[in-house]
C-alpha positions as CSV (number, residue, x, y, z in Angstrom):
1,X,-72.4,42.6,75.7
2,X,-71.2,45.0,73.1
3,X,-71.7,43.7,69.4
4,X,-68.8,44.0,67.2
5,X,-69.2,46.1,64.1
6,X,-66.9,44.5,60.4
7,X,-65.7,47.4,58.8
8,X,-67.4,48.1,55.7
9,X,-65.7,46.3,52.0
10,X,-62.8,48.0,50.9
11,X,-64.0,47.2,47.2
12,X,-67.5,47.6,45.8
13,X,-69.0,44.3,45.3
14,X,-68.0,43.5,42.0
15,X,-71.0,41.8,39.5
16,X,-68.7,38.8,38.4
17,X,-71.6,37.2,36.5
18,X,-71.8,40.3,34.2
19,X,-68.5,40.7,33.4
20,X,-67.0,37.1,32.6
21,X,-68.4,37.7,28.8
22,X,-67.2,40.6,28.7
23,X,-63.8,40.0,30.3
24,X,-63.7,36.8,27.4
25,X,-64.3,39.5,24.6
26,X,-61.1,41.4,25.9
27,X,-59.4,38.5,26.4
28,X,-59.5,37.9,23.2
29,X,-58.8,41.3,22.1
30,X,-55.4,41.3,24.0
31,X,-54.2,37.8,22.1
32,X,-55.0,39.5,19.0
33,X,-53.4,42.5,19.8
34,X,-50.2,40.7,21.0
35,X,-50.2,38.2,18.0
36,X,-50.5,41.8,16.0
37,X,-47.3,43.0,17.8
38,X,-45.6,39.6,17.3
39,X,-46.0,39.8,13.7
40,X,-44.6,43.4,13.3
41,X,-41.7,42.4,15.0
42,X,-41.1,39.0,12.9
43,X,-41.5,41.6,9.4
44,X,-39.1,43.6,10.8
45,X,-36.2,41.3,11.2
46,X,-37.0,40.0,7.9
47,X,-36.7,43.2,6.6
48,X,-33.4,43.7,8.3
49,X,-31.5,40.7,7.6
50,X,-33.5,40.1,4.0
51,X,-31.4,43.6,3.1
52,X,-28.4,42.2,4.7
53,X,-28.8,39.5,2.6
54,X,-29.4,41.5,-0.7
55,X,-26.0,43.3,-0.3
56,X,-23.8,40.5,0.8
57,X,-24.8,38.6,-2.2
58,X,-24.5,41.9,-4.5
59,X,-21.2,41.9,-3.4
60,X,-20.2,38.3,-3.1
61,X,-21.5,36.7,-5.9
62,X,-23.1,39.3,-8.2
63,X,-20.4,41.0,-8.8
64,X,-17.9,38.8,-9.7
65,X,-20.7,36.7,-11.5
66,X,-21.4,40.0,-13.8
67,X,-18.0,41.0,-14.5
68,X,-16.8,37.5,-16.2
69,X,-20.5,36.8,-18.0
70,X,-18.7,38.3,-21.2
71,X,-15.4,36.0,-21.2
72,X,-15.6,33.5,-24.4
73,X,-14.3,30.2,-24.2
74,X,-11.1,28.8,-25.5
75,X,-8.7,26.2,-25.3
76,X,-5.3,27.4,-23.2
77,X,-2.1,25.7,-23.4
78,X,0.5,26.1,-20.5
79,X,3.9,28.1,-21.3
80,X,5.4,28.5,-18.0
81,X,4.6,28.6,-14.4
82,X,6.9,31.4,-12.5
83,X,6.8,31.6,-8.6
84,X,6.6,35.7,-7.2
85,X,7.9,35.0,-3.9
86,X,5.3,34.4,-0.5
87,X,2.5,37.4,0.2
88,X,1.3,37.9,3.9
89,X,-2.4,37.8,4.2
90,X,-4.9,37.4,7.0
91,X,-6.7,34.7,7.8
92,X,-8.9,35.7,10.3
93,X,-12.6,35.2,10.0
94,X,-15.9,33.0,11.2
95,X,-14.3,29.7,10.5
96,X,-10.6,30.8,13.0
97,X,-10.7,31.2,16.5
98,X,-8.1,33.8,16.2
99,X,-9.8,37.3,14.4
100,X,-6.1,38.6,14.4
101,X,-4.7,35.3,12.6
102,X,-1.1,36.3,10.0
103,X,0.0,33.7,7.1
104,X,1.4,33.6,4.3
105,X,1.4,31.9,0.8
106,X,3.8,31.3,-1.7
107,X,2.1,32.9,-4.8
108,X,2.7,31.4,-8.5
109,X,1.8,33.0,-11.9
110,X,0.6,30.7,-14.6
111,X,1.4,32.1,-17.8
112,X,-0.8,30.4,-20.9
113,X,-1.3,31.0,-24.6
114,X,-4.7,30.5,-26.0
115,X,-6.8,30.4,-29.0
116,X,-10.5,31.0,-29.8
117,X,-12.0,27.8,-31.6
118,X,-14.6,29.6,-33.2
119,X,-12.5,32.4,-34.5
120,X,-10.4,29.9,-36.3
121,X,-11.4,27.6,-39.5
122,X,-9.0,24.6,-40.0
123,X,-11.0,23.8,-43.2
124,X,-10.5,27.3,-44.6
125,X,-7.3,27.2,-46.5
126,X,-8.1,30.0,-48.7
127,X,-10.3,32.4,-46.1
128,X,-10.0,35.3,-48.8
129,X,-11.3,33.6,-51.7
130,X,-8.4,34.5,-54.3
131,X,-6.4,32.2,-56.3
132,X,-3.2,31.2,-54.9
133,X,-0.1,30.1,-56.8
134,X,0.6,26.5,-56.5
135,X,3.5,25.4,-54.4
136,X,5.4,22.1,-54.6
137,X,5.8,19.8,-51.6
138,X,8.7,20.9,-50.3
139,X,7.0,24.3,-49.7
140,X,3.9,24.3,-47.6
141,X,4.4,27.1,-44.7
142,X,2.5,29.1,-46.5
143,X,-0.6,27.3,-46.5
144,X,0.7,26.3,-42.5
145,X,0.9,29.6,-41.6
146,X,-2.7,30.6,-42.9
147,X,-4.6,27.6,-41.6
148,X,-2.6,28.3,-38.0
149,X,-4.5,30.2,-35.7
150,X,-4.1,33.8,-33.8
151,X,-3.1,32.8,-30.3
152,X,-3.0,35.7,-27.7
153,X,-1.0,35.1,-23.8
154,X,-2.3,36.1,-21.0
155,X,-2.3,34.9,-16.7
156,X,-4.3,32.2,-15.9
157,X,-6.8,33.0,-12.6
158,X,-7.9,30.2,-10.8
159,X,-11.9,31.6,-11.1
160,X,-13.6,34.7,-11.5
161,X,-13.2,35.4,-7.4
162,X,-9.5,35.7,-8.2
163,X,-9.6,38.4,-10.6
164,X,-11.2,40.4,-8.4
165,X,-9.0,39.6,-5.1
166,X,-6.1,42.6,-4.2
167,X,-3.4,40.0,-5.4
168,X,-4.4,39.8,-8.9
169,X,-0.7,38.7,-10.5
170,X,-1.5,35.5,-8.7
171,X,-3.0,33.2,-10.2
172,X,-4.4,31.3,-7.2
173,X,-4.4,32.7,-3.5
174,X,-5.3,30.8,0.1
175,X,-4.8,31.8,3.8
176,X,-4.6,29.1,6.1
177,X,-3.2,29.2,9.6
178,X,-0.4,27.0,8.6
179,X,1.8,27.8,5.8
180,X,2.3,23.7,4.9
181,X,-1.4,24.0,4.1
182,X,-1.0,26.9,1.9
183,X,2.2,25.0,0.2
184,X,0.1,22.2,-0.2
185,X,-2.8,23.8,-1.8
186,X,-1.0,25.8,-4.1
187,X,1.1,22.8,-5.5
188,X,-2.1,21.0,-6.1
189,X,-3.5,23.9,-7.8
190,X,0.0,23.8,-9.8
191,X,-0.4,20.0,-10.9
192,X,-3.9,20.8,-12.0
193,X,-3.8,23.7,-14.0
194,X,0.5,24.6,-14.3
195,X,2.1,22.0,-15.7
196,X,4.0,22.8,-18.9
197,X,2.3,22.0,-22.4
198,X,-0.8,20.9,-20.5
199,X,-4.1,21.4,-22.6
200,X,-7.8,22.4,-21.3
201,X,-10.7,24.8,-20.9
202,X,-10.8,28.3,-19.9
203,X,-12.3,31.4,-20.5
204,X,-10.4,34.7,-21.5
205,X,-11.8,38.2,-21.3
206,X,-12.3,39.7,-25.3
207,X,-11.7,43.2,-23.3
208,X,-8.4,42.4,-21.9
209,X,-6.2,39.3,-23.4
210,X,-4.4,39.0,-20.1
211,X,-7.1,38.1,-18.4
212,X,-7.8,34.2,-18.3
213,X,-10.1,32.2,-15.4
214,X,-9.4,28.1,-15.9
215,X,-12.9,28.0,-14.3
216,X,-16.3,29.9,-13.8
217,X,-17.4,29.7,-10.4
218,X,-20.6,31.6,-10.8
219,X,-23.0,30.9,-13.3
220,X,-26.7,33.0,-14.7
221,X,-28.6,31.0,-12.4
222,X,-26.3,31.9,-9.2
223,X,-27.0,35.5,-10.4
224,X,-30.7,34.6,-10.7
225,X,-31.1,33.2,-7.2
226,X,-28.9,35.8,-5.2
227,X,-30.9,38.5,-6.1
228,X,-34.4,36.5,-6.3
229,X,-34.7,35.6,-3.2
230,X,-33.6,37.8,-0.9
231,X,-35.5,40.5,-3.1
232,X,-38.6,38.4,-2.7
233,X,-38.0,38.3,0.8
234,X,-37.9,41.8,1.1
235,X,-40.6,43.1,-1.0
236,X,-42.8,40.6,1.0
237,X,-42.2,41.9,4.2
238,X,-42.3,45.4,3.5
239,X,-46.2,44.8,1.9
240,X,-46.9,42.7,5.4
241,X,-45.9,45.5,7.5
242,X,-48.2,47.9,5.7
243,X,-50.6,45.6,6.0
244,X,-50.6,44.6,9.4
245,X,-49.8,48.6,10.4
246,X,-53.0,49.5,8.8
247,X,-54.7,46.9,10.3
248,X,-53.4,48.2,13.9
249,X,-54.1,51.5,13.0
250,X,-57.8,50.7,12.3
251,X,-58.5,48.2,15.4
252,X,-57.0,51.5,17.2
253,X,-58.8,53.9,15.3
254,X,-62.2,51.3,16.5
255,X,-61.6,51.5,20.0
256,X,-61.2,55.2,20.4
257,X,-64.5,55.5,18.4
258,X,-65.8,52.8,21.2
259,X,-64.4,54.5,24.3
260,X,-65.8,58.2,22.6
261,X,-69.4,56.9,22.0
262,X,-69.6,55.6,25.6
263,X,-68.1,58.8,27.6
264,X,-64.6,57.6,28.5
265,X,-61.9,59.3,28.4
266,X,-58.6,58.5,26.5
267,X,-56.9,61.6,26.9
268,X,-53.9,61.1,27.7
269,X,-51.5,63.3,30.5
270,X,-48.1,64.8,29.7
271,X,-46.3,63.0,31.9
272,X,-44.2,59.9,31.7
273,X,-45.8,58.0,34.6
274,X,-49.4,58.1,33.1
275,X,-48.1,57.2,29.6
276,X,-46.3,54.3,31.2
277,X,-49.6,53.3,32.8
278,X,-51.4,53.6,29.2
279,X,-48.6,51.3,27.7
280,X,-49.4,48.8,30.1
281,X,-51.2,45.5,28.9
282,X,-52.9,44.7,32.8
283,X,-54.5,48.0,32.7
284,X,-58.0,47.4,35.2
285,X,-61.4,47.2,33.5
286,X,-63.2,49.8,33.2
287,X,-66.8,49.1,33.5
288,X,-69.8,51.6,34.8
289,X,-70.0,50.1,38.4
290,X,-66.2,50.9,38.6
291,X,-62.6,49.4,37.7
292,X,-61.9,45.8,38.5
293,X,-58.6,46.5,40.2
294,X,-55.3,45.0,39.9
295,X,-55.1,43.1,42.9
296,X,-56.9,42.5,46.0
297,X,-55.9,42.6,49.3
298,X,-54.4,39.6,51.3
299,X,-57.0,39.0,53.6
300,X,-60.0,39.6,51.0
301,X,-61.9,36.2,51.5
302,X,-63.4,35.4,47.9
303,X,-63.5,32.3,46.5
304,X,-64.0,33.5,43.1
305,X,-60.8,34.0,41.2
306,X,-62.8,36.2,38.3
307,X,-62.4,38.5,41.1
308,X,-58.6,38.8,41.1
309,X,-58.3,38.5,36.9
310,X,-57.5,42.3,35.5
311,X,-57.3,43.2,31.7
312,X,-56.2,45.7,29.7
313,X,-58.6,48.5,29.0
314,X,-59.4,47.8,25.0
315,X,-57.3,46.2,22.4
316,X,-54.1,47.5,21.4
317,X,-53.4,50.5,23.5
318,X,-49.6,50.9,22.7
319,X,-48.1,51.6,19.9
């Protein structure tokens, strides 16, 4: 009867028993290596859209916040309100479905005259300190007109975002889709701040005596936080990343020592394959019986799965 020889192991027997603590060590190397990666890539989109942030608020609300910080207050009194005719503008943008969107608006110029209250002294009569000839009752404009206050006209804006818009001989602009919205909301913005002879609070530029906002939008602290905080943000991330880089860099710099003091080579070959292959996080162990290797065959009849678990060889061999 002729006796059947098994082929010999395709594999060297493998010394499980010996490696599971050291396949636990690089186990835990390769989570800290990927947590390392994850974190790069979180600082780098917070470095990316903290920027973006920094420059959409430069331009959005520092700005105009900066260049009205020097109007005064004063009290404006309505003269006229005059309508220019409709202006075409586009309202297309994150809040229409339509990026193309066309309206128009009928656009209004409020015309005001105004004073500064602390220019003026009511109590003053006499603001040059000579002695005036006395007058009898029937004439008193003289005193009048030295006790009246310097008034200066100008074009009321509807905020400091106004002044700064490309139709600045309007005093209030909006771009709906509809242009009964627009109508609407620029007859409510007349009843508000257009009606004739009406009295209140607004702020004029000392620079320019045309210039006049009925409100400020954008106030110190506005400025404060727009540039705080996305500042912060950046400066933040841009210290993480050097931290974290170096820490890559010496982990790196660790396991090339490692792989140098124990013979193996991490010489890498000009090719694109083998660079691929040295990317690669399921590299095969390398131990000194042999590499663990990256699968087994279908019929290999083991029962231990140690056997068919592959690593990377040392932490952090990409990038």
């Amino acid at each position: 009867m002729t006796h059947i020889v098994p082929p010999p192991p395709q594999h060297p027997t493998i010394p499980v028993e010996e490696l599971r603590p050291r396949y636990a060590i690089l186990q835990s190397r390769r989570e800290s290596c990927e947590l390392q990666h994850w974190c790069i890539s979180i600082v780098i989109m917070s470095i990316f859209f903290s920027s973006c942030a920094l420059v959409l608020c430069g331009f959005m609300i520092v700005k105009p916040a900066l260049a009205t910080q020097g109007f005064k207050e004063a009290t404006c009194i309505v003269e006229e309100t005059i309508s220019l005719g409709k202006r075409e503008c586009k309202c297309g943008g994150f809040s229409n479905d339509d990026p193309y969107c066309e309206s128009r608006f009928l656009c209004i110029q409020v015309r005001v005259k105004y004073h500064d209250p602390q220019e003026s002294n009511h109590d003053t009569a006499n603001p040059w300190n000579i002695q005036l000839p006395a007058y009898d009752d029937n004439s008193t404009s003289y005193i009048n007109d030295v006790a009246e206050p310097n008034h200066f006209n100008g074009i009321l804006y509807e905020n400091e975002l106004q002044v700064q818009s490309k139709n600045k001989d309007c005093s209030y602009s909006v771009c709906k889709p509809s242009e009964r919205s627009n109508l609407v909301a620029v007859n409510y913005f007349k009843q508000r701040k257009g009606e004739r002879e009406e009295r209140y609070t607004c702020y004029y530029n000392p620079l320019n005596n045309t210039q006049v906002i009925g409100e400020r939008f954008y106030k110190k602290v506005h400025i404060f936080h727009a540039l705080f905080w996305p500042s912060a943000i950046f400066v933040i991330s841009i210290v993480s990343y050097c931290l974290v880089r170096r820490c890559h860099r010496e982990e790196k710099l660790a396991q090339k020592r490692y792989n140098e003091m124990h013979g193996i080579s991490t010489a890498n070959k000009g090719n694109f394959i083998s660079d691929m292959k040295d990317r690669n996080y399921m590299q095969p162990i390398r131990t000194e019986h042999g590499f663990i290797p990256n699968g087994l065959p279908a019929d290999y009849s083991s029962s231990n799965t140690m056997t068919r678990l592959t690593s990377y060889n040392g932490p952090c061999t990409r990038g």
